[in-house]
C-alpha positions in Angstrom: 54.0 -15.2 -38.0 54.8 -12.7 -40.3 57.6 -13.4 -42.9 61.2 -12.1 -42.2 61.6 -8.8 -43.8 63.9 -8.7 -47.3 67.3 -8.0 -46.9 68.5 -4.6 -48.1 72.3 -5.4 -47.5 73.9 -9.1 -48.3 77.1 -9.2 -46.7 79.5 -11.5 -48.5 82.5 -13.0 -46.8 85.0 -15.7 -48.6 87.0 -17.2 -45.6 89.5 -19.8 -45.4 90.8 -20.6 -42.1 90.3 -17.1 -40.6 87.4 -18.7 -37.4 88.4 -15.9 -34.9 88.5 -13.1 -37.3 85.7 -14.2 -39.1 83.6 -14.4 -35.9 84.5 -10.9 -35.1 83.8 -9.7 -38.7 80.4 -11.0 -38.6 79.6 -9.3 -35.0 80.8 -5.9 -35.9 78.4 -6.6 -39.7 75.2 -7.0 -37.4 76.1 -4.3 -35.0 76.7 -2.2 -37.6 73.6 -2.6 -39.4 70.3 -0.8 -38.3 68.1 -1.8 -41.2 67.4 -5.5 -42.7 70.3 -7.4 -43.4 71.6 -11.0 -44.2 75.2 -12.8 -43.6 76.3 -15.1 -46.7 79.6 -17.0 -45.7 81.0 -19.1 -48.4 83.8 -21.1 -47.0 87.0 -21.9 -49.0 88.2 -25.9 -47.1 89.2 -24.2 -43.9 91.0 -26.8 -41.6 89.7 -24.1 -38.2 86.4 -25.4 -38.0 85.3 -22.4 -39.1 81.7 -23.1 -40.9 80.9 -24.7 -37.8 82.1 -21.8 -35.4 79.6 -19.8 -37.9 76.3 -22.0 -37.7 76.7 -22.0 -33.4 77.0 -18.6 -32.8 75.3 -16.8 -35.5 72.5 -19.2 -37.3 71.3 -16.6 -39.2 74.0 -16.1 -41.8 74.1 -18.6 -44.9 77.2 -20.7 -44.7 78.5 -22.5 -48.0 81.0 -24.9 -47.4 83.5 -26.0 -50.1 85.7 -29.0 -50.4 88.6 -27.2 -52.0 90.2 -23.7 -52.1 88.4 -22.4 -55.3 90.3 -18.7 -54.9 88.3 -15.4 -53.9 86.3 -15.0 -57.0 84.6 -18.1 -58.0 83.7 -18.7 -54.3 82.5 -15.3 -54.4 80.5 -15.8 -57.6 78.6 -18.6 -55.9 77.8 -16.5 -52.7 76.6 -13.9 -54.7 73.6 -16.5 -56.0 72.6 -16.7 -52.5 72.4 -12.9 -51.4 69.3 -11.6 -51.0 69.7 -7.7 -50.8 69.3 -4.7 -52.9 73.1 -3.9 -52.1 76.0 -6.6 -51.6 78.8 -5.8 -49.1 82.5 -7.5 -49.8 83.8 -8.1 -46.5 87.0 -9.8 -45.9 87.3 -11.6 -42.4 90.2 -9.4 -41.4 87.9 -6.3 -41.3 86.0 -4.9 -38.5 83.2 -2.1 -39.4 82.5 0.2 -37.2 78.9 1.6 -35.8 76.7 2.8 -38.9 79.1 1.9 -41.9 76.9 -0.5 -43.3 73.8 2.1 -42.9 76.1 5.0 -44.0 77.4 3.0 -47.5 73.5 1.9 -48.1 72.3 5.6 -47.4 74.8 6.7 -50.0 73.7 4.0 -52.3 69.9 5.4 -51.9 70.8 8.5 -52.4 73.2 8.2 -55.7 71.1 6.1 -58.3 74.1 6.7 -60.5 76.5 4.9 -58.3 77.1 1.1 -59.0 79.8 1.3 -55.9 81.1 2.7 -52.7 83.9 2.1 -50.4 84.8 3.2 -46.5 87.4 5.0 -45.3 89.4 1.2 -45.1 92.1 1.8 -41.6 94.9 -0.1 -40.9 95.8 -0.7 -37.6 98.3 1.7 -37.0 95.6 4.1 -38.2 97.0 4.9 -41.8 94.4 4.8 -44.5 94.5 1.1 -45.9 96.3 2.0 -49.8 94.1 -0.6 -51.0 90.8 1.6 -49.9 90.7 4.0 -53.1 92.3 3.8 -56.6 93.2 4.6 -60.1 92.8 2.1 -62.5 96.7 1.0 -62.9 97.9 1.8 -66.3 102.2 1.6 -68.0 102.8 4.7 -66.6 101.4 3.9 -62.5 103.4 0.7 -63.3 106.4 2.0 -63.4 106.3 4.4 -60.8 105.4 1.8 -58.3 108.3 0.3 -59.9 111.0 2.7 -59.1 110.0 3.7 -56.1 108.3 7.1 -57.6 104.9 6.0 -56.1 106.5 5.9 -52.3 108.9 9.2 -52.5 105.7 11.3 -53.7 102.8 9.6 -52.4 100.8 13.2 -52.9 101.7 13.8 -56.4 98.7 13.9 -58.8 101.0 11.8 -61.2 103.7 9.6 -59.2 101.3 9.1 -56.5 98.0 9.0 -58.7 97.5 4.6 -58.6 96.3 5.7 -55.0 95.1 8.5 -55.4 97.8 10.5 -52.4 96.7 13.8 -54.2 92.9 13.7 -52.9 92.2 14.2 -49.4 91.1 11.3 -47.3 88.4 13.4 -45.3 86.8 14.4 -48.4 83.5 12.2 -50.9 85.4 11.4 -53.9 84.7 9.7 -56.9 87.5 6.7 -57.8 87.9 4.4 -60.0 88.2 0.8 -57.9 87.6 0.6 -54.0 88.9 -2.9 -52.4 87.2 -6.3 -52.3 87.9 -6.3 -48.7 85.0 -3.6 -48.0 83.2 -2.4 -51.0 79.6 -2.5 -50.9 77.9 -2.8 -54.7 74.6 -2.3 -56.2 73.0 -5.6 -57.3 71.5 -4.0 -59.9 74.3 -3.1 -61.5 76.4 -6.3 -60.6 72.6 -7.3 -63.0 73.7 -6.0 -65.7 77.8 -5.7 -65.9 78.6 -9.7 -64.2 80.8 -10.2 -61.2 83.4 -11.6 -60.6 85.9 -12.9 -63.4 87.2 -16.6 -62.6 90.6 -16.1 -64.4 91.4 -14.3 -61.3 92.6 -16.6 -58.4 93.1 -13.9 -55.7 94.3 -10.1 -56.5 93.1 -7.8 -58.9 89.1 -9.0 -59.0 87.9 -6.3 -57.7 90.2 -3.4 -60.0 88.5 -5.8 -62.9 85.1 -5.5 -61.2 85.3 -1.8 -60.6 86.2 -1.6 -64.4 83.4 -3.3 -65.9 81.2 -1.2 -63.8 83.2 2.0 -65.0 82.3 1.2 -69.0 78.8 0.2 -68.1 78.5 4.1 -67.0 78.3 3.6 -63.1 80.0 5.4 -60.5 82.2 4.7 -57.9 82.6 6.2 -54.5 84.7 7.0 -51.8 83.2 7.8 -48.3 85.4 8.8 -45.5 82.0 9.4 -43.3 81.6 5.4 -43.0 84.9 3.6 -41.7 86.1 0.5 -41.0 89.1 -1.1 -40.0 91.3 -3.4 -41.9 94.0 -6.1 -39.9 95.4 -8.2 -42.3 96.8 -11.5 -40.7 100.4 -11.7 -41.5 100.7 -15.1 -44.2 103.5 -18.5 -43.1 106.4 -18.6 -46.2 105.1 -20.8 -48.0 101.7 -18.7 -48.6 103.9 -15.0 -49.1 105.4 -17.3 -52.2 101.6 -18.1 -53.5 100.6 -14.7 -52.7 103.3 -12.9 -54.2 103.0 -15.3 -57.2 99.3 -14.4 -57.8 99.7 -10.5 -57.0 101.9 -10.3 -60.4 99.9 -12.9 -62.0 96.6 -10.9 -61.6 98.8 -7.6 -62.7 99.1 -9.0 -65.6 96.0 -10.7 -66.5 94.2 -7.1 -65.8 96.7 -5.5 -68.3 96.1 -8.0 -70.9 92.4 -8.0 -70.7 91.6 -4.3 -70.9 94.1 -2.7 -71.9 96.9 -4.7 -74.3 95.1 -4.0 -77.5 95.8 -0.6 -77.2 99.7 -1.0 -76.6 102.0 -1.8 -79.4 103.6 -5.3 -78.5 106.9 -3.7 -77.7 105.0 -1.6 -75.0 103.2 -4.9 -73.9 106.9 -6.3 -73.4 107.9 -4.0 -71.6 104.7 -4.1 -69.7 105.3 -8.0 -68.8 108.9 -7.3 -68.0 108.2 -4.4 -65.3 105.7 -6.7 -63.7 107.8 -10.2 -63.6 111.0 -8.6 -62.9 109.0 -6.8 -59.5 108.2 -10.7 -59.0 111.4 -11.7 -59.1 113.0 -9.1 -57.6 110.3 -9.7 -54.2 111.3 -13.1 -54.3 114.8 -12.5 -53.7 114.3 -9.7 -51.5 112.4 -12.0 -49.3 114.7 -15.2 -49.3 117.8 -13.3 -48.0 115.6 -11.8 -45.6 114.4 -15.4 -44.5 118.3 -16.4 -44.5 119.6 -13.7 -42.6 117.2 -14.5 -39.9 117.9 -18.4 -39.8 121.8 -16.8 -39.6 120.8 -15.2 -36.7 
């Protein structure tokens, strides 16, 4: 018999206790494809019997089971020594593709040798373009925006709404500077040459690092409204909001430090730090007297 043909697109999915919307994921990746592709699942100690749910209705894809929650990037990093094809695809569980996106993001990828990365046009349920799906590289400035509330009141202004770029049309092929982890296919050459992901990350911000690595190493990074997918994030109990708020700031300021701190004086750097804890704190207590007027009621 004659040997499989190569994959030309690895999906790679970190799960942790997502079996149904994993299952769904993984239908909507093979449907989607029309070309030679290959499923690498690396599983974070999911309690859901997920890797199992996996290996019984789709034995093709690679499963990689781990015996402890290593976070998104270092469980990505060891899925990524497993994929096969010319092109990776980040999937998160949560997100269904639709028909052709996975043959629409590799066309592009054929078609621009200078691209190292493109994203989808990344829906939300409701049908609002997911704000994760295409943005700036946050700087000081974007920071404090978000901070004050600039970023919401002028979502289309090429400055107060620039971190997500409001001012660029969502119909239209853009360039960007960092597409989202949950559906951002990459070239493996340039992954080759720049390194993946970077392990100080736990969850959060590994794909803005990603997409900035690729940015020095002179690659390109696309937006494509013509392939589209659908993002349904799973809404998280209280105890994970806490971790997840937590490691949201955490990676803010990890990504500041690393790339850009040397350039700001230490009193900008303070200030830096402050803006991002103090949005910490201030979620924290937003959400605890929102958890205690409901148990009021």
């Amino acid at each position: 018999m004659p040997e499989p043909a190569k994959p030309i697109v690895s999906a790679l999915i970190v799960n942790r206790n997502s079996k149904d919307e994993l299952l769904e994921c993984l239908k909507s990746f093979f449907a989607s494809a029309d070309m030679p592709v290959e499923a690498v699942v690396v599983d974070n100690d999911s309690s859901d019997g997920s890797p199992a749910a996996v290996t019984d209705e789709y034995p093709q894809a690679t499963v990689l089971v781990q015996s402890k929650n290593l976070g998104y990037g270092r469980a990505a990093n060891l899925g990524l020594e497993r994929c096969q094809g010319r092109f990776v695809l980040l999937l998160s569980p949560q997100v269904v593709l639709d028909p052709q996106c996975v043959g629409r993001l590799a066309d592009f990828l054929l078609t621009r040798p200078d691209a190292g990365a493109v994203g989808p046009r990344l829906m939300l349920p409701d049908g609002r373009l997911d704000p994760e799906a295409r943005r700036a590289f946050p700087i000081p400035s974007t920071l404090f925006y978000q901070t004050v509330g600039l970023s919401k009141l002028f979502p289309k202004s090429p400055r107060f709404g620039r971190h997500n770029m409001g001012h660029l049309p969502e119909s239209d092929v853009h360039e960007m500077d960092a597409g989202s982890a949950a559906c951002l296919m990459l070239r493996l050459s340039a992954l080759d040459r720049v390194g993946f992901f970077d392990p100080r990350y736990f969850m959060f911000g590994e794909d803005l690092d990603l997409c900035y690595r690729l940015k020095l190493g002179g690659w390109k990074i696309f937006y494509l409204p013509a392939a589209t997918a659908t993002h349904r994030p799973k809404a998280a109990a209280p105890d994970r909001r806490r971790q997840i708020t937590y490691e949201r700031h955490r990676a803010m300021w990890t990504y500041h430090f690393k790339h850009h701190s040397e350039d700001v004086s230490a009193f900008g750097n303070g200030l830096v730090w402050a803006q991002i804890w103090g949005r910490y704190v201030a979620e924290r207590v937003r959400d605890t007297v929102t958890r205690n007027r409901r148990a009021a009621t």
